[in-house]
C-alpha positions as CSV (number, residue, x, y, z in Angstrom):
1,X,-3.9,-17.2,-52.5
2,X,-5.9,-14.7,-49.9
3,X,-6.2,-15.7,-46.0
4,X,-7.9,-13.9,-43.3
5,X,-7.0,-13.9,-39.9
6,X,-9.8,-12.8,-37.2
7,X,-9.7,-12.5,-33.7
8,X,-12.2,-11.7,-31.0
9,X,-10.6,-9.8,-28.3
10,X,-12.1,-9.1,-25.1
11,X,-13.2,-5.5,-24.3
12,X,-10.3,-3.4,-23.4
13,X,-10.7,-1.6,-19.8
14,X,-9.9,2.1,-20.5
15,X,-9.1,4.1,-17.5
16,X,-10.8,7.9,-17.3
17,X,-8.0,10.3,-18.4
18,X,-6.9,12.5,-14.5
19,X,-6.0,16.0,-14.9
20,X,-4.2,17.4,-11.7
21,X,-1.7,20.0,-10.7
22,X,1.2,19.6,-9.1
23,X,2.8,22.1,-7.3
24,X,6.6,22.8,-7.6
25,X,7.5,20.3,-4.6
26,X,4.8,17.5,-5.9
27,X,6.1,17.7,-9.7
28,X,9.8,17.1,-8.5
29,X,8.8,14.6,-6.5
30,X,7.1,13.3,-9.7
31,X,10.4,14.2,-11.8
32,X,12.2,11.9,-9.8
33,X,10.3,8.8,-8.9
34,X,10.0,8.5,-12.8
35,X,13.7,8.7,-13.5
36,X,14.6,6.4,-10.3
37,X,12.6,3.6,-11.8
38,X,13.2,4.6,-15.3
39,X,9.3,5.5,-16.6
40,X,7.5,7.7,-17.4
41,X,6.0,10.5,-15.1
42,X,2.7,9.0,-15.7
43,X,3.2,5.7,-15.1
44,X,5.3,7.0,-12.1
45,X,2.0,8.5,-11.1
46,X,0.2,5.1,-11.5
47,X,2.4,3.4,-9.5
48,X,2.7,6.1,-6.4
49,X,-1.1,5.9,-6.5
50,X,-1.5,2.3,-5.9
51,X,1.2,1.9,-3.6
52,X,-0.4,4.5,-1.1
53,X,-3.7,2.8,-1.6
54,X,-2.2,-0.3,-0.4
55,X,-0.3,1.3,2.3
56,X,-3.8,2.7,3.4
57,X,-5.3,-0.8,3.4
58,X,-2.7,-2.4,5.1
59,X,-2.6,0.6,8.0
60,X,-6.3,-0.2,8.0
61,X,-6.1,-3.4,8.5
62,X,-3.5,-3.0,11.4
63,X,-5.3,-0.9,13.0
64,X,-8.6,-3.3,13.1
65,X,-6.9,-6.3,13.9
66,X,-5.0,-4.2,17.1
67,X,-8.9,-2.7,18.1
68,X,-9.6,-6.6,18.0
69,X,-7.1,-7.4,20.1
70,X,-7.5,-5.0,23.0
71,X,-11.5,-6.1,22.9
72,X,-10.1,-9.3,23.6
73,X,-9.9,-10.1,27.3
74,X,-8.1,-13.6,26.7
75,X,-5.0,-11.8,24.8
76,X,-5.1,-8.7,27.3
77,X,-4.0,-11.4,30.1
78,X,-1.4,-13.1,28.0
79,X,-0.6,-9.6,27.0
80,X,-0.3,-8.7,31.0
81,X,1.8,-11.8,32.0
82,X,4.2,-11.4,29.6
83,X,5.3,-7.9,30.3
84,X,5.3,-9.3,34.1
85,X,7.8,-11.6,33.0
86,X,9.9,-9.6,30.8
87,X,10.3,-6.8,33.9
88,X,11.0,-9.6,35.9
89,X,13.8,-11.0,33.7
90,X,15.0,-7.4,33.5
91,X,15.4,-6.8,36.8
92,X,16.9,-9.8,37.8
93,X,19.7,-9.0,36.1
């Protein structure tokens, strides 16, 4: 008795091969986020790019929402009283 199995399978991302050089003080770095985490140097090199391109978002986004916040006129008042209050409470001491 014969059976055949098929499966479609979606189309498999592949990501463009990077070539880069490290110098001495980038490959160590390298050398030892991969044996920290226990990978391999490429996949340590995966994971250090992603993390600084969230960092960079998140920085970005800091920094818009605090330009926000000093544009607004309401929060610059709050902003105003409260540190009025706080050197008040501080020097009543």
């Amino acid at each position: 008795m014969r059976s055949a199995f098929c499966a479609t399978l979606p189309p498999v991302k592949t990501a463009a091969p990077l070539s880069l050089r490290l110098g001495s003080e980038g490959l160590s770095a390298l050398n030892e986020i991969a044996r920290r985490r226990g990978i391999s140097r490429a996949e340590a090199a995966r994971q250090a790019i992603a993390e600084t391109a969230e960092r960079d978002r998140r920085r970005s986004g800091l920094a818009a929402e605090a330009r926000s916040l000093m544009e607004n006129e309401a929060y610059l008042a709050e902003a105003q009283d409260v540190a009025a209050l706080m050197e008040q409470l501080r020097g009543s001491r």
